[in-house]
C-alpha positions in Angstrom: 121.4 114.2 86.1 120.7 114.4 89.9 117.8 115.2 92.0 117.3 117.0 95.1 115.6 115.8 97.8 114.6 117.1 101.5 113.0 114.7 104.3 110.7 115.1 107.0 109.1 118.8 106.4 111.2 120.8 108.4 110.4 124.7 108.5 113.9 125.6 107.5 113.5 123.5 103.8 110.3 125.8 103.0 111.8 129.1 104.8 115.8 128.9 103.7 116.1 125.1 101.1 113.1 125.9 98.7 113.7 129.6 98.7 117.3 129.2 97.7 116.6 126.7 95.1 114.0 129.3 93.6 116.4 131.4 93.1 118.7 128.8 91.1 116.2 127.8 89.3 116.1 124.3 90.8 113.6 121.5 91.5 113.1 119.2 94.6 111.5 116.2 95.8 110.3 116.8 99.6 109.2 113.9 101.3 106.8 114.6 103.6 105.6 113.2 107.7 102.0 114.9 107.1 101.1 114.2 110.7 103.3 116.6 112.2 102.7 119.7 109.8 98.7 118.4 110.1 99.2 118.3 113.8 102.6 119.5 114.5 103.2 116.4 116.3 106.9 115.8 117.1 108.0 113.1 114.6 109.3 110.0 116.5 112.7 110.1 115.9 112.9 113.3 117.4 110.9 111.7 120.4 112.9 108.7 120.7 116.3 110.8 120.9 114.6 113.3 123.6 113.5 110.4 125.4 117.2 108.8 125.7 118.7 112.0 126.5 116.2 113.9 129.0 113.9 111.4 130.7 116.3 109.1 132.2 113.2 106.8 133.5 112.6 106.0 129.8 116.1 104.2 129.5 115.3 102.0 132.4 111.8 101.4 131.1 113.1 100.4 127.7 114.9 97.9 129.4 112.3 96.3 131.1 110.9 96.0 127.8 114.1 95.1 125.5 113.8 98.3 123.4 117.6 98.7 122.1 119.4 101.6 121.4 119.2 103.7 119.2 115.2 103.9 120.2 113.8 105.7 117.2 115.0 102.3 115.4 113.2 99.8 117.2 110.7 102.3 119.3 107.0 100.7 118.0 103.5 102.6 118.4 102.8 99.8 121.0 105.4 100.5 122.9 104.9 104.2 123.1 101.5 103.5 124.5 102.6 101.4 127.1 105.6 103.9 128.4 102.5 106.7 128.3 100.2 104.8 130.2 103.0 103.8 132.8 104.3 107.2 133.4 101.9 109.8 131.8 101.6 111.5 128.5 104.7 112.7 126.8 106.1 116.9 127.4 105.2 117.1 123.8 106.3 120.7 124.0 109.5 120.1 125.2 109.8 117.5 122.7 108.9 119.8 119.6 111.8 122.2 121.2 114.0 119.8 121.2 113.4 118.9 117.4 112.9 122.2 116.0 109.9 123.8 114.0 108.1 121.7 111.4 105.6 123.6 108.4 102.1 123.7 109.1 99.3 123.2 106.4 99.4 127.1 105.1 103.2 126.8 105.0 102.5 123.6 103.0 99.8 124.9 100.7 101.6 128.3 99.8 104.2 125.9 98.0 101.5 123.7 96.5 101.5 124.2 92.8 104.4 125.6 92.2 106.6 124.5 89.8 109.9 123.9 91.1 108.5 121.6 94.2 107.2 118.2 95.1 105.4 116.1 97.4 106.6 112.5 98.6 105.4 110.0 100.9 107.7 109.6 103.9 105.0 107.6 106.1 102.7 109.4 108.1 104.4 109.7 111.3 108.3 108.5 110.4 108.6 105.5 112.5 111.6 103.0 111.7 109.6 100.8 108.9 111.3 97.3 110.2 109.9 97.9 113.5 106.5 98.0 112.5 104.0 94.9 111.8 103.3 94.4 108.2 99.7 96.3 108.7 101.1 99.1 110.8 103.5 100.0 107.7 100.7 99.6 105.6 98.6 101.9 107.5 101.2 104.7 107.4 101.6 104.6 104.0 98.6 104.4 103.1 97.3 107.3 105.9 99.8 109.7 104.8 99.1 109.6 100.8 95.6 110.0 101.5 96.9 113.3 102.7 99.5 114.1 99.7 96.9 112.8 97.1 95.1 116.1 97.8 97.8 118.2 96.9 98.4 120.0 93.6 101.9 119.0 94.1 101.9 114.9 95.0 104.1 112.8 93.6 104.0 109.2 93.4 107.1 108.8 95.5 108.2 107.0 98.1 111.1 107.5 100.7 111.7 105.0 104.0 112.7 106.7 107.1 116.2 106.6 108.0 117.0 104.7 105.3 119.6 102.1 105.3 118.8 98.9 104.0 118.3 95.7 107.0 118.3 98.5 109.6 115.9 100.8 108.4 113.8 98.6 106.0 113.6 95.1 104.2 112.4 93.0 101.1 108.8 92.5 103.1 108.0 96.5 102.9 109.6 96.7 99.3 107.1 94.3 98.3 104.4 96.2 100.3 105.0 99.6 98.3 105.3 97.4 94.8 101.7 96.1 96.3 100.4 99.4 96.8 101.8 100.9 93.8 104.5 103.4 94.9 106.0 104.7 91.7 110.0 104.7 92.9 111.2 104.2 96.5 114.2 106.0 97.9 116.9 104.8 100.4 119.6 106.9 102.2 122.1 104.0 101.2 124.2 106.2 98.9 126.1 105.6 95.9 125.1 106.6 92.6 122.1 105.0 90.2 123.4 104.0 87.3 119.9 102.8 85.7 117.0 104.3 87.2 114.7 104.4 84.6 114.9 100.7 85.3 115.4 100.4 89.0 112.4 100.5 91.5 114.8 100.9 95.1 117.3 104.3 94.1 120.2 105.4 96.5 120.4 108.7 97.8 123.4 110.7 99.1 122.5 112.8 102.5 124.8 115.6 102.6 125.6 118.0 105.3 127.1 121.8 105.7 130.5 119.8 104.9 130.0 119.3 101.5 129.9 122.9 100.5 132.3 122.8 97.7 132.8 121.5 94.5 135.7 118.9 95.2 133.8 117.3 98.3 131.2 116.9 96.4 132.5 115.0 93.5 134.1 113.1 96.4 130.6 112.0 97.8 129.2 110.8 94.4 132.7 108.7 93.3 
């Protein structure tokens, strides 16, 4: 058995990922950053990663302030504020160009209900979990399955940003989620679950537009 699972909420998963899986018959898990299809907010890896690339004063402010690369690992809210209130708000526009288009809320709610879709928590505006305080992650969680829990189509799902274990999260916001009652939590660690009706952390495998056959894909789960 094996699940399919999208991140982020990404226009193309609604418009080309859901549709195809419709057709096949399919389900998916789609864990969802309800802030930017709320508010189509950039999410803040994407503004991280625009920041590094195309506002070179950010790189010499993230010095001065012992942010390390890559920034949408270690980037905190606090942070952000202070680079904004040094230099001015952010070119959100540019910034939602540079990640490419997000669903909004009718997107969202033409989905809701049916059948072969649904809704995860992926914290409310994806930042890196081990950068944030205890009450911060807390917060996010908490913020964006107030959202889902109005959906037709929540599930009691949990998946951390970027995902790799140390990196991305740790033990302290595993036994947050535990706390809060998250009914299974995701990484992106890989590798195949060999007891999950048992297991509380799960693996996932990301695949890209490599693994379009049968052979690399066998490959990928090994």
């Amino acid at each position: 058995a094996a699940m399919i699972s999208f991140d982020d909420g990404f226009l193309g998963t609604f418009e080309n990922g859901l549709l195809i899986l419709e057709e096949l018959q399919l389900p998916s898990v789609m864990f969802l950053n309800m802030d930017a299809i709320l508010h189509q907010n950039p999410i803040v890896s994407a503004t991280a990663c625009y920041l590094a690339n195309h506002v070179p004063q950010f790189c010499d402010f993230a010095n001065t302030v012992q942010l390390t690369a890559p920034f949408h690992l270690s980037l905190t809210p606090s942070i952000l504020k202070q680079y904004e209130k040094c230099f001015g708000q952010l070119d959100y526009d540019a910034i939602r160009s540079y990640q490419g288009a997000f669903a909004d809320i009718e997107i969202l709610q033409k989905w809701d209900g049916h059948p072969l879709v649904v809704f995860g928590n992926h914290l409310f505006e994806h930042w890196n979990a081990v950068a944030l305080s205890m009450q911060e992650f807390e917060d996010q969680y908490l913020e964006n399955e107030a959202v889902l829990s109005r959906l037709k189509s929540h599930i009691n799902l949990f998946a951390f940003t970027n995902g790799q274990p140390n990196l991305c999260f740790s033990e302290r916001e595993i036994a947050v989620l535990a706390r809060l009652g998250a009914g299974r939590i995701f990484s992106s660690y890989g590798g195949v679950n060999s007891n999950p009706e048992d297991t509380f952390l799960l693996g996932r495998i990301g695949l890209s537009e490599t693994d379009n056959d049968e052979d690399r894909l066998f490959f990928r789960i090994a």
